[in-house]
N, C-alpha and C positions, 0 to 999 in steps of 0.2 A: 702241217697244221692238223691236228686233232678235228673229227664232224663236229662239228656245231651246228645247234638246233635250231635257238635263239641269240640274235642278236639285238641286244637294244639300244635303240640312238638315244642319248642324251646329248641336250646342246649344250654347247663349250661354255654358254652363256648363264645356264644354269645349275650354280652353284650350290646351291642345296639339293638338288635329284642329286649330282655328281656325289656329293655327301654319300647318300645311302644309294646308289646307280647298283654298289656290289652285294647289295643282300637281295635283289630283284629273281635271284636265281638265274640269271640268263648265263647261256654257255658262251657270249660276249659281249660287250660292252662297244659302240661306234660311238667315241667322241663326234660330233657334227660340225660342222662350221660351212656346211651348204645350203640346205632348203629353211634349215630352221631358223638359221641366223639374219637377219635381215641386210641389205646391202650397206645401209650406213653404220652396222656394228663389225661388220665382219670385222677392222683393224682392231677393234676391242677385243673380240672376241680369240684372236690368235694368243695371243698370252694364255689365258685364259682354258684354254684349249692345252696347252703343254703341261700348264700346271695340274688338269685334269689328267692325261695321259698317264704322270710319273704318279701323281694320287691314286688311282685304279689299278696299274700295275703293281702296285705297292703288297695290294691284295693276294695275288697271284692269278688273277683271270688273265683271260682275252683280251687284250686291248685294239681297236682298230680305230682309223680315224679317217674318215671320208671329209675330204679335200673339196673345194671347188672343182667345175669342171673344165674352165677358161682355164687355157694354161697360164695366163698374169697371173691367174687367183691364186692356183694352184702351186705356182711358183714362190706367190706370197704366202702364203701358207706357211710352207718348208721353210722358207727362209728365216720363219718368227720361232721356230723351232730350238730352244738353246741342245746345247751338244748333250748326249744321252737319250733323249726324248725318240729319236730316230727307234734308236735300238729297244725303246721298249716296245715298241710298235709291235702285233702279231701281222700285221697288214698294212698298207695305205686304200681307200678303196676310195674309186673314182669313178664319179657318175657321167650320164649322159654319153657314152662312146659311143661311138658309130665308125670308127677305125683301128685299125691295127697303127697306124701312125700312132695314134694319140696315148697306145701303149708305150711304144717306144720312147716314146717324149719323156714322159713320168720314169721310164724302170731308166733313163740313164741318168735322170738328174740321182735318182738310188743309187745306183752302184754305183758314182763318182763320189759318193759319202764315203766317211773316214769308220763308218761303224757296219754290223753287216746288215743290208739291205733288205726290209721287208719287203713279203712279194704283192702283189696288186691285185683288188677282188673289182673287177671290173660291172658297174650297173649299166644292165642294156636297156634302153627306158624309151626305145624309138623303132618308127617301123627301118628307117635305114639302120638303125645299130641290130635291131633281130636280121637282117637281108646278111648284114656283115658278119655274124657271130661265128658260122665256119674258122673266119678267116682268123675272127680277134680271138676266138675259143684257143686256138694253137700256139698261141704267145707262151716261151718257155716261163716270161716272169709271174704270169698268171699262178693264183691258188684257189680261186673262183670266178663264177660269172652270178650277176644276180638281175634276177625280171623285175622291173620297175611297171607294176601294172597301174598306179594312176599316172605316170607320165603317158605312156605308152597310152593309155583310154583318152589322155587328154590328146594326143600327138594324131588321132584320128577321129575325135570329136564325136565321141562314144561314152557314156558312165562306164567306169570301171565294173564289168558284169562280164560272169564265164563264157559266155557265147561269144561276146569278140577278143576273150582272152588265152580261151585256149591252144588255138594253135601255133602263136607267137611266144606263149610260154612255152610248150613244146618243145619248140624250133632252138630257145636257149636251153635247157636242159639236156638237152640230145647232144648238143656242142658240146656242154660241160662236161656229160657222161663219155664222151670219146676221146676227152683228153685229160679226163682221170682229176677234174675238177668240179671241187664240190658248186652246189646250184642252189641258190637262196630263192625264196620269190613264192607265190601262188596265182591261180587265174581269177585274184577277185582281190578286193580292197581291202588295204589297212587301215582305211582312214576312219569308218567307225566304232570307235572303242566303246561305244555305247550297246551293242547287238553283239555279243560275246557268240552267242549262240551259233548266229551264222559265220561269225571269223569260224569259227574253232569247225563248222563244217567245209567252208574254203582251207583248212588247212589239215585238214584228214584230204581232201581231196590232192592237195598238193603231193604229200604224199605219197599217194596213189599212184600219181602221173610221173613221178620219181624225183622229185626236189628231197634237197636234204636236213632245207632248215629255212627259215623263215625269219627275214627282219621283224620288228615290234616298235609301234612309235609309242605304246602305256606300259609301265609292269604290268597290270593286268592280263595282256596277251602272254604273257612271257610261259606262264605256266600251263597256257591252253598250246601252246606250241610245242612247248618239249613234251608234254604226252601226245599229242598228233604226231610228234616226228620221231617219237620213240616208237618200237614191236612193243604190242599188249601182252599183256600173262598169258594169254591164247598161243599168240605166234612163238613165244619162247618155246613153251611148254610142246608145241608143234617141230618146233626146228629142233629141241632136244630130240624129243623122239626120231626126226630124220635122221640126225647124226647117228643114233644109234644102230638103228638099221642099218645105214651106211656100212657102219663101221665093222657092223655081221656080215656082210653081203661081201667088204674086202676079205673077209676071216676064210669064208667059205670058196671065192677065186669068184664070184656072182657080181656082173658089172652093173645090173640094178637090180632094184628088189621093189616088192610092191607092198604099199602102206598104206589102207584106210581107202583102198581100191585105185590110188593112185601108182603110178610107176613113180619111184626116188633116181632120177639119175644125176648127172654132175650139174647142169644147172640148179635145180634145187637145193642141191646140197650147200652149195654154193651161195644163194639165197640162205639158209640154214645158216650157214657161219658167219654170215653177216653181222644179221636178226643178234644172234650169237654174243657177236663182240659189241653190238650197240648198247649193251645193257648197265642200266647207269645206277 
């Protein structure tokens, strides 16, 4: 799977977002059929949700579709799924985990499909699912983990605010980075789309602490998040010049060399080529 910045939920239910969901600019698209969809529409909503699927892939984005967390739901879900729908899938993502069980569950009803099997972005949204994330972080079917910071603020009866966010975002992101999966999330709330100002500071922050991208519940955030999770002109123009050095420093047999009073050695560079290839 390609970094993704932005990902934005539209509900299965809502058929006119879904219309225009692909000019939002988001680097993908999460069909919903969990927190948005109310409990007496979900059976509605499964239909609905497929036709959405092959509609957005149609495009050529991202497609992902976060499922219930119950595995009935979750079961029911897939099952409403007609054949193809599977395969346009970039993901299945599935919230509330607190185990590695509950992976297993999910990735074998996938690979017992007749199509090939997306792989699973798991949302940690709890203090026992951050306690677990080690364990669930390691799961081969995994292609991310992502922080669920208002369940999580709600799951200890806290506002969603950085001071009880950070070190449980943390604690996922460190998991994600060790098993070479990408980490969605930040230590502060999505749920006001009216104070752009402060998102778009929680998401340079997120950054920072080393997330890779960031869900969106409005287009409006969509384009305050891929420039927070994109390198600025600055850090390009920085990491170019690293490379360059670099690349004098191998000329000359010189294992680093020193720039702007900094020493360049392999981590940076490293960081450098990153920066590098992010550029969109």
């Amino acid at each position: 799977m390609r970094l993704l910045r932005s990902l934005l939920f539209v509900p299965a239910t809502a058929t006119a977002m879904v219309a225009k969901a692909h000019e939002r600019g988001a680097d993908a698209l999460i069909v919903d059929l969990e927190d948005s969809i109310p409990m007496d529409l979900k059976a509605r909503a499964r239909p609905l949700a497929a036709a959405a699927v092959l509609s957005l892939a149609k495009h050529g984005g991202m497609v992902l579709l976060r499922v219930n967390a119950d595995p009935g739901g979750w079961q029911a879900d897939l099952n409403a799924l007609p054949s193809g729908v599977l395969g346009a899938l970039g993901a299945v993502m599935l919230p509330k985990v607190e185990t590695r069980a509950q992976i297993d569950a999910l990735a074998a009803v996938l690979d017992a499909s007749d199509v090939n099997a997306p792989r699973i972005a798991a949302l940690i949204e709890s203090p026992r699912g951050v306690l677990a994330a080690p364990d669930i972080a390691s799961h081969p079917a995994l292609c991310a983990l992502g922080f669920g910071a208002e369940d999580y603020a709600a799951a200890i009866g806290v506002p969603p605010e950085p001071a009880a966010l950070r070190w449980p975002a943390q604690q996922v992101l460190t998991c994600a980075h060790a098993y070479g999966l990408q980490c969605w999330g930040m230590a502060g709330s999505i749920a006001d789309v009216a104070n752009l100002e402060r998102f778009s500071g929680f998401a340079r922050e997120a950054r920072a602490m080393g997330f890779s991208g960031s869900v969106c519940i409005h287009p409006r955030q969509v384009a305050i998040v891929n420039q927070a999770f994109s390198p600025s002109k600055a850090e390009l123009q920085w990491a170019a010049r690293v490379i360059e050095a670099d690349v004098a420093a191998q000329a000359t047999g010189t294992g680093a060399v020193l720039l702007d009073g900094r020493m360049i050695d392999r981590p940076i560079v490293i960081r450098a080529r990153t920066w590098l290839g992010q550029q969109r």
